[in-house]
C-alpha positions in Angstrom: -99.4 -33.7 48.5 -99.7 -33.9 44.9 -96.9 -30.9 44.7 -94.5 -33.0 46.9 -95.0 -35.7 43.9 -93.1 -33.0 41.9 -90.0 -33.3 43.8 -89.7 -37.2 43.2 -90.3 -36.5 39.2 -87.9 -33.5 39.5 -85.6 -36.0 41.1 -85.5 -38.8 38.6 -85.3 -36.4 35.9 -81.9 -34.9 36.5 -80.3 -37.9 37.7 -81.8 -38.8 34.1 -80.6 -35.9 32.7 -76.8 -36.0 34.3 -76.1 -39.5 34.0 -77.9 -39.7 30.2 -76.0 -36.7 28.8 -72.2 -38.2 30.3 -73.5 -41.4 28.9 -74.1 -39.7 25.3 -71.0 -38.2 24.9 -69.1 -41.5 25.7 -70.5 -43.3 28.5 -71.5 -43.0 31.9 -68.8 -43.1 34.9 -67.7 -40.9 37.7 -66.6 -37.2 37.6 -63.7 -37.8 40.2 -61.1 -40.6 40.5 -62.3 -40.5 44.1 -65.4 -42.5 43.3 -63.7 -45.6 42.2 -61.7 -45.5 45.4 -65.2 -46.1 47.0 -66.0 -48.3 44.7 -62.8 -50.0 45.6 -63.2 -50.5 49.1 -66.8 -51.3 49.1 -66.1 -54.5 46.4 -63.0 -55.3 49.0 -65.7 -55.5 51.9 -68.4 -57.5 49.8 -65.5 -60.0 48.5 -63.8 -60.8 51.4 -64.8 -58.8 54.4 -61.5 -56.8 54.9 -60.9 -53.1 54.7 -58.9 -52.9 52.1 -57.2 -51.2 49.1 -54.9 -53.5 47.4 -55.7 -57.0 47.9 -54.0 -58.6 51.6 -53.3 -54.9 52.6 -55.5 -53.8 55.3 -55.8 -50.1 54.9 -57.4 -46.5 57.0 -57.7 -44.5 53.9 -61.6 -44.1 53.7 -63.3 -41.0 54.7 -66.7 -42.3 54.2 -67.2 -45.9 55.6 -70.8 -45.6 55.7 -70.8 -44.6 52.1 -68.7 -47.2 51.5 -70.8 -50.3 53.3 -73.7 -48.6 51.0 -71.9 -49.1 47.8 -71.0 -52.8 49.3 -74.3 -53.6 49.6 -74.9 -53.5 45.9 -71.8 -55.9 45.2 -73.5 -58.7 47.5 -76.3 -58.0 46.1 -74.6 -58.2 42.4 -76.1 -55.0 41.0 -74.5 -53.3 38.4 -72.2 -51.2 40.9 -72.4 -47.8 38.5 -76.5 -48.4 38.7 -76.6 -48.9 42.5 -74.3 -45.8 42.9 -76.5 -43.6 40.8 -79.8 -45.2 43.0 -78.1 -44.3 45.6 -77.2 -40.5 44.9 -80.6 -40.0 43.7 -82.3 -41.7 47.0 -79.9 -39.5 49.1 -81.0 -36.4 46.5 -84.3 -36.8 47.5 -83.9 -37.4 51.3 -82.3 -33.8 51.2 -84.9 -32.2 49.5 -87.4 -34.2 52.1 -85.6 -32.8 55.0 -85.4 -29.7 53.3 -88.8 -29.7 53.3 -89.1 -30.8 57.3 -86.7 -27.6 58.4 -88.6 -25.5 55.9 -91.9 -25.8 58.1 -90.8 -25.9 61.2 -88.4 -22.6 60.7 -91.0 -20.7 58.6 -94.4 -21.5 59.5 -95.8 -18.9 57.6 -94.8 -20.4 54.1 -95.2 -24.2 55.2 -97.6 -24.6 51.9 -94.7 -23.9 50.1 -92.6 -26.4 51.1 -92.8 -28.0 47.7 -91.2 -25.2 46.4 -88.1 -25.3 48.5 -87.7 -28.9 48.0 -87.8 -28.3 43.8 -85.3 -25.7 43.7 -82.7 -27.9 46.1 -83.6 -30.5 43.6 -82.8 -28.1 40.9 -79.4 -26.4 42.0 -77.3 -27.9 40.4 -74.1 -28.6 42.5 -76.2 -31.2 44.0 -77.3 -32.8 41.2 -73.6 -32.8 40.4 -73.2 -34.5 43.8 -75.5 -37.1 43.6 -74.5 -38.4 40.4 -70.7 -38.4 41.2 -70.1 -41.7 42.9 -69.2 -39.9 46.3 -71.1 -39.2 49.5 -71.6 -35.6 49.9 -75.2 -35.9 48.9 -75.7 -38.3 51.8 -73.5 -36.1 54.2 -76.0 -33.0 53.3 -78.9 -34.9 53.7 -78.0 -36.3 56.9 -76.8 -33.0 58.1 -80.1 -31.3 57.3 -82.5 -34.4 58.9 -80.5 -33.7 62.0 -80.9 -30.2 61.9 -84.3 -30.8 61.4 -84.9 -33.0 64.2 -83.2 -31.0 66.6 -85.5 -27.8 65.8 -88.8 -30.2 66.1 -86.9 -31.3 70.5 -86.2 -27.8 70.8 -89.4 -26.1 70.0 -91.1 -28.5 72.5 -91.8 -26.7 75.7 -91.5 -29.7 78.0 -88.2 -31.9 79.6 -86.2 -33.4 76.6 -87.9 -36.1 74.4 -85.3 -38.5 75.5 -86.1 -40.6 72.3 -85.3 -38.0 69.9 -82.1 -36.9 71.5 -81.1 -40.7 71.2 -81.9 -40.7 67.6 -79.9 -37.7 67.1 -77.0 -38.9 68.5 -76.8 -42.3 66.5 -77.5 -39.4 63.5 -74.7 -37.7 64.4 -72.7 -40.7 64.7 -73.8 -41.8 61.4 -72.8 -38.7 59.9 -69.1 -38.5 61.3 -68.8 -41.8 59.6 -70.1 -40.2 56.1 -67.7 -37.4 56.4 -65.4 -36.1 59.5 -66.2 -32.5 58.8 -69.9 -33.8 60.6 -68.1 -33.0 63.9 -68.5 -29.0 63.1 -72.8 -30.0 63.1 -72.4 -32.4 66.3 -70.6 -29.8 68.3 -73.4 -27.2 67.6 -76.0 -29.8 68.4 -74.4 -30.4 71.8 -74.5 -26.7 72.6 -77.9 -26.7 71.8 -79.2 -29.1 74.1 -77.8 -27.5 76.9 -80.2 -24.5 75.8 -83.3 -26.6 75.8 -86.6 -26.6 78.4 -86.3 -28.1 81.7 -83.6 -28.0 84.7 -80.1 -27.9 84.4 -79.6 -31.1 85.8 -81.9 -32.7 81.9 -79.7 -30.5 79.8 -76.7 -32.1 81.0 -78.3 -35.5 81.1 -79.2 -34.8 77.5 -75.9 -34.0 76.5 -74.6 -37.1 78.0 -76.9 -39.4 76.0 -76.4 -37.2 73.1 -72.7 -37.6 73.3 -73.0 -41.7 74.2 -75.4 -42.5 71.2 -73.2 -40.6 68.7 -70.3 -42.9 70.0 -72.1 -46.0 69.6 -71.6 -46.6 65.6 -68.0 -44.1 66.0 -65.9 -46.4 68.3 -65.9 -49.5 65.9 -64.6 -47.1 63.6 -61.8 -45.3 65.7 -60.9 -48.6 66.5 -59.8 -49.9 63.3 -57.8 -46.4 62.3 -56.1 -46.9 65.6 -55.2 -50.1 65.0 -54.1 -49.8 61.1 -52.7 -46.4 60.8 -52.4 -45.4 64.9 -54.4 -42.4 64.6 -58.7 -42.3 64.8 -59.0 -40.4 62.0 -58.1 -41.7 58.2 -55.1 -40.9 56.3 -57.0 -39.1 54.0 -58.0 -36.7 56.7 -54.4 -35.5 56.6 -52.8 -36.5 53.4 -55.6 -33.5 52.0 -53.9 -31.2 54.5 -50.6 -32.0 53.1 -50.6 -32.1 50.1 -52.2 -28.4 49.8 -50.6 -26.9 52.8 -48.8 -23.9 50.6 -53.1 -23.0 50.2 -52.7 -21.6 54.0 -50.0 -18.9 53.4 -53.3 -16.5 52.3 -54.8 -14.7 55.7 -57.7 -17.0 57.0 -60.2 -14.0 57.0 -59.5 -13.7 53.1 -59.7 -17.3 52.7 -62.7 -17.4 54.3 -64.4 -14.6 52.7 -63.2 -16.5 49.1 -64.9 -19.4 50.2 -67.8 -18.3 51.6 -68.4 -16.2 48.4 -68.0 -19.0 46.1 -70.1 -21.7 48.2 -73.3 -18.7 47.7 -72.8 -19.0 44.0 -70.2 -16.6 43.4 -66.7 -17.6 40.9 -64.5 -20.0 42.3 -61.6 -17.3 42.0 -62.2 -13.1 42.1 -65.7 -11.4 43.2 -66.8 -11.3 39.7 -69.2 -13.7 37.9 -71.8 -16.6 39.0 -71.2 -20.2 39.3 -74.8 -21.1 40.6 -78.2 -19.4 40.4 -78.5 -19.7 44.0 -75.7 -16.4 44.3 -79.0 -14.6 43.5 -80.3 -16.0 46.5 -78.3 -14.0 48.6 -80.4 -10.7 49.7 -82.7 -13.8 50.8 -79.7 -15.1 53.1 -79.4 -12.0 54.9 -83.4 -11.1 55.3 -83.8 -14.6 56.9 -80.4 -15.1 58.5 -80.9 -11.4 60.8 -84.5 -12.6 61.5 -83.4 -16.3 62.7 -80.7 -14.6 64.8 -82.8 -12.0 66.7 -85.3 -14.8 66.8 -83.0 -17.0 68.6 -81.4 -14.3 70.7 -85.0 -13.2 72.5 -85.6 -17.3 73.2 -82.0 -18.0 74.2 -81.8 -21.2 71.9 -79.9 -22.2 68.7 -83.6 -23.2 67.0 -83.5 -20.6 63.8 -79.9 -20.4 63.4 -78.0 -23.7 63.9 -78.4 -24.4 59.9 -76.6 -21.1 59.7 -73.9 -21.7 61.6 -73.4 -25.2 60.8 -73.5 -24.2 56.5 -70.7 -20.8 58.0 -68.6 -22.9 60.0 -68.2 -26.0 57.7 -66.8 -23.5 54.6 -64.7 -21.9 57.9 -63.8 -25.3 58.6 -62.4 -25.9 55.1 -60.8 -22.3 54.6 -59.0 -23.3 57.4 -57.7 -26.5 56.8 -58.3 -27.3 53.2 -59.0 -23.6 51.2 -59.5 -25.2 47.6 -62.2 -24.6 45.1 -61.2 -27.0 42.6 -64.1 -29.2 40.6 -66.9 -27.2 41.5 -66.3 -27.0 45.5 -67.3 -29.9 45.7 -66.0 -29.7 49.5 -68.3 -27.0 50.2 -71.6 -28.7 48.8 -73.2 -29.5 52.5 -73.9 -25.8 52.7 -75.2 -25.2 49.4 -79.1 -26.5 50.7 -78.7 -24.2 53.9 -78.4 -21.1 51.5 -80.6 -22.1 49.2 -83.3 -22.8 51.9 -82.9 -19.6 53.7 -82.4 -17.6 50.3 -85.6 -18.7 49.4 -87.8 -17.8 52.4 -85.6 -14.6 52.9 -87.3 -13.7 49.6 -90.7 -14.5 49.9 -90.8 -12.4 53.1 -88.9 -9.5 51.1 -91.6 -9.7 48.1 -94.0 -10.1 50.8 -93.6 -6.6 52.3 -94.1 -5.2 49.0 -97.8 -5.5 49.1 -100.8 -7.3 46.4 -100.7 -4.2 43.8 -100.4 -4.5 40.6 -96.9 -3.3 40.6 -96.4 -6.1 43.0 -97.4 -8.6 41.4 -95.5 -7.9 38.3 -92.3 -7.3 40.4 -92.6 -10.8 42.0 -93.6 -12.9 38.8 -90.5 -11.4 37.2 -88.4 -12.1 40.4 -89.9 -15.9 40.1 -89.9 -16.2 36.6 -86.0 -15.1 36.4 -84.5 -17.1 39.1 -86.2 -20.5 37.8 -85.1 -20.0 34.3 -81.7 -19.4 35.3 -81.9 -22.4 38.0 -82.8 -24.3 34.9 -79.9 -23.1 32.3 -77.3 -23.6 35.1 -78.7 -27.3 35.7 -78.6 -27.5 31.6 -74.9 -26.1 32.2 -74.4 -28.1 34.8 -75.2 -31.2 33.0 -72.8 -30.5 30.4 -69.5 -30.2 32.8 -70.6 -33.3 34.5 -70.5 -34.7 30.8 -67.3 -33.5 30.5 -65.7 -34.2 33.9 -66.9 -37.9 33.3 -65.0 -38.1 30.0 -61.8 -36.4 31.8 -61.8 -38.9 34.1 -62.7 -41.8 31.7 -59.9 -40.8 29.0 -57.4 -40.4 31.7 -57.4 -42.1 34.7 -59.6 -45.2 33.6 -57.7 -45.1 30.6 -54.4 -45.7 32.1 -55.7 -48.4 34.4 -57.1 -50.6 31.5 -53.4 -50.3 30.2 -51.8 -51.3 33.2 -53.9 -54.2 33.8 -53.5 -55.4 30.3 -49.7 -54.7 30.0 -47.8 -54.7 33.8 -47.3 -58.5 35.5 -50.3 -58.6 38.6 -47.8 -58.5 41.2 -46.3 -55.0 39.7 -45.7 -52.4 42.3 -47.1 -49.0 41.2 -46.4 -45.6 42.4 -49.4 -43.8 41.7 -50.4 -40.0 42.5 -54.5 -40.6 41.3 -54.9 -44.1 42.8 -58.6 -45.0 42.4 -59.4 -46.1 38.8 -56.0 -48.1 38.9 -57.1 -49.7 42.5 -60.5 -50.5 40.4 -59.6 -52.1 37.2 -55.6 -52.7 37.8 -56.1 -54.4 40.9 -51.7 -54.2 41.8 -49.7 -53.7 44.6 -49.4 -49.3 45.2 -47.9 -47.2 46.4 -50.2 -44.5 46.5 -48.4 -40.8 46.0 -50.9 -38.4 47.5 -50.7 -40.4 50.8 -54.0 -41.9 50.9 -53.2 -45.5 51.5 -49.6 -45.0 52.1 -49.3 -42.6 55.1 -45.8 -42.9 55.3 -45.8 -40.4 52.2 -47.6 -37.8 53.6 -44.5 -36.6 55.9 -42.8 -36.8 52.7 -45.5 -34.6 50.2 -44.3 -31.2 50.9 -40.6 -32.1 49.3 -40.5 -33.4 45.8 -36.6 -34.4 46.1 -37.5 -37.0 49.1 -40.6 -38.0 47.6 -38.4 -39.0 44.3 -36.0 -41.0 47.0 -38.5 -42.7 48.4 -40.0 -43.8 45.4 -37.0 -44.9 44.0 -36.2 -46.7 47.2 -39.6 -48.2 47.1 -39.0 -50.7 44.5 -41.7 -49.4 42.8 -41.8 -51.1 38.6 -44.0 -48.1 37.2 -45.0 -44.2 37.9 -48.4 -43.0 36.5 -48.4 -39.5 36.6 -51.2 -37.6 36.9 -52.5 -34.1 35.1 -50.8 -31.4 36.9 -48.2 -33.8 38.3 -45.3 -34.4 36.6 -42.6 -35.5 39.2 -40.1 -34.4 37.3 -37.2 -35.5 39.5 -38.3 -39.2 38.5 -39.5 -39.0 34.9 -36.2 -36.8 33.5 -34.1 -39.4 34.8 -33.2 -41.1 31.5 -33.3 -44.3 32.8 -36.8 -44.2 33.1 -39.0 -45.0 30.4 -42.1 -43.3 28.7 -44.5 -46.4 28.1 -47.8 -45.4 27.9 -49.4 -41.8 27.6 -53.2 -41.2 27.5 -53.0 -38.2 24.8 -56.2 -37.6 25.9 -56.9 -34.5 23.8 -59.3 -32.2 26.5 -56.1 -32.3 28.6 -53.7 -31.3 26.1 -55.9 -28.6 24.7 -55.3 -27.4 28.5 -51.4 -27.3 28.2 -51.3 -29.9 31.0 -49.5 -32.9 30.8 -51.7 -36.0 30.1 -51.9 -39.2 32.5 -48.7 -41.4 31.6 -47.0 -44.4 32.8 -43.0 -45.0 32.8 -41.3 -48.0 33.2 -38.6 -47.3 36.1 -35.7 -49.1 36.8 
């Protein structure tokens, strides 16, 4: 037990170390414009009740509500909201390496004393740090996706009828965890299928299912209610604004998009087959060991006990390569299957090492293997640190930047046409009209053409444009009756040769 104590220090310590570095360099904030959208919504609920973006507008543009309610709770609760967010990473942090720690002893008995260790190095890798201090709920999303994973192993295991509790509790799970993130459906499905492989008659299986299926629609129909009614689809408009706006992604073959992926989610480079982006890649011998003994494993028993981690971590990054194939800051989309490959990595080795015998030689071969894999697990989370410091200040110098301005120098009722909307929604608090689609779904139709998307925004009666890095709209900001007013000159970004966060005046 006292080992287990390790992961809660290991815990506070990087949160410690992420959010103290950032807050060093120039203060602490988010990586990603995305978390002040949260942070958005969630002081919208706590104020007044209402889903909403801008103030009156009702809006579907959330991903995460149950992230969101979290992060609400803190404002009625008047907690400093960049504190409760980072409390609330770190709690999620170490609810993953907990139920890391659950599927780690029920999946490999053999090494259950060593459960410690897998929950350290989850703690450790440090995409997930990354994750936990960034405002968003991926952290949560992995967590939850691991607990259920975890609970469905302990039913399945069980040679009796169907512990009718624990398949109720999965379901609400699963529900919850479609409300942290829609890609939860890709773990819900496979949880379905599996409880039509577990003990007792056909006639329990199917009753099973049915409650499953029942229970995960009980905190999910509330939900699919209000996108129906605000946007007239179930799902957010973020779901398909993403889509969108990267569609030219999906000219590459799926197979090679899925390959890239899959490579770069095990720790390989975000582009090419050469270079390391995480010290789990060197977990990957590990993967294979474990992943060919967890399927013949579940082939001879005819259930999805050993592998459903597996194929829940392989089809989310399918998911994404096949819908949304980007690897931009860090892959952050591909973080839920980061603890499944680190998990499996880690007992894959230890059964490797194992065969190798207690000789000397041995011995030597497997302190080296240990010694080498924490110490780079511990410069990566040092490396780590440093590009959250840095995303933080990207963010800060740009996008907060340029929302201070516009609340400062643009009348409150203003209407702004805005590509990065979620520092502006913060600490601007105007009218938007919100470029990527997010809480404007009427642009999404409109994302793929630059010429209509200029119309439209001249149509709009929009007063200002912030641009964004990367996005210039250029058929709206060479029109020289628009007018430069403000520009971020925010010196990371121009050392990059992009063009800086600016606002201009339109006519």
């Amino acid at each position: 037990m006292s080992r287990r104590w390790w992961v809660i220090g290991a815990v506070a310590l990087v949160m410690a170390l992420f959010v103290g570095w950032s807050a060093a360099q120039g203060g602490p904030g988010f990586p990603l414009d995305d978390g002040w959208i949260h942070q958005t919504y969630a002081r919208s609920l706590a104020r007044n009740g209402r889903w909403e973006y801008t103030p009156g507008v009702v809006s579907a543009g959330s991903t995460a509500p149950l992230w969101t309610m979290l992060l609400a709770l803190g404002y009625v609760l008047h907690l400093p909201y960049l504190l409760w967010a980072f409390v609330l990473g770190g709690l999620s942090l170490l609810w993953l390496a907990w139920a890391g720690m659950q599927l780690w002893r029920l999946l490999w008995p053999d090494f259950a004393d060593r459960d410690w260790l897998a929950g350290l190095t989850l703690v450790l890798t440090w995409p997930l740090v990354w994750s936990a201090a960034s405002g968003m709920e991926t952290i949560l999303f992995a967590a939850l996706g691991l607990q259920i994973a975890a609970l469905y192993g302990r039913t399945a295991v069980q040679d009796e009828s169907p512990d009718w509790k624990a398949v109720a509790v999965l379901g609400f799970l699963s529900g919850l965890l479609i409300l942290t993130r829609p890609d939860g459906m890709v773990l819900v499905l496979l949880v379905g299928v599996g409880l039509l492989l577990l003990p007792g008659s056909w006639r329990q299986r199917v009753l099973a299912g049915v409650v499953f299926a029942a229970l995960t629609a009980v905190p999910l129909l509330p939900y699919f209610a209000f996108n129906l009614s605000a946007s007239g689809s179930i799902w957010p408009n973020t779901f398909y604004a993403k889509q969108a706006e990267y569609q030219a992604l999906l000219a590459t073959p799926l197979p090679v998009r899925f390959i890239s992926l899959l490579y770069f989610s095990w720790g390989g480079p975000a582009a090419g087959w050469r270079g390391i982006s995480s010290a789990h890649l060197l977990l990957l011998p590990g993967v294979i060991a474990a992943g060919w003994q967890a399927l013949t494993a579940d082939w001879r028993s005819r259930l999805l006990v050993r592998t459903l981690p597996l194929w829940w971590a392989g089809g989310h990054v399918l998911l994404y390569a096949w819908r949304l194939p980007v690897t931009y800051q860090h892959g952050r989309y591909l973080f839920a299957a980061l603890p499944v490959w680190v998990l499996y990595g880690l007992a894959g080795w230890l059964w490797l090492l194992g065969r190798l015998g207690n000789g000397r030689q041995a011995r030597i071969l497997k302190q080296a293997a240990g010694l080498t894999f924490g110490l780079l697990l511990l410069l990566f989370l040092l490396l780590g640190a440093q590009s959250y410091a840095a995303d933080v200040a990207f963010i800060e110098g740009e996008m907060v930047d340029a929302a201070h301005w516009l609340a400062a120098n643009t009348p409150p009722d203003a209407l702004i046409a805005a590509h990065d909307i979620g520092a502006i929604g913060y600490f601007a608090e105007r009218p938007l009209l919100d470029l990527a689609g997010l809480v404007s779904p009427e642009i999404i139709s409109l994302l793929t053409d630059e010429g209509s998307l200029a119309a439209y925004v001249r149509a709009s009666g929009a007063r200002y444009l912030v641009t964004a890095p990367g996005w210039e709209y250029l058929n709206l900001t060479t029109d020289p009756e628009v007018q430069l007013v403000y520009s971020t000159d925010f010196a990371w970004t121009e050392a990059q040769g992009v063009n800086g966060t600016a606002v201009f005046k339109l006519p």
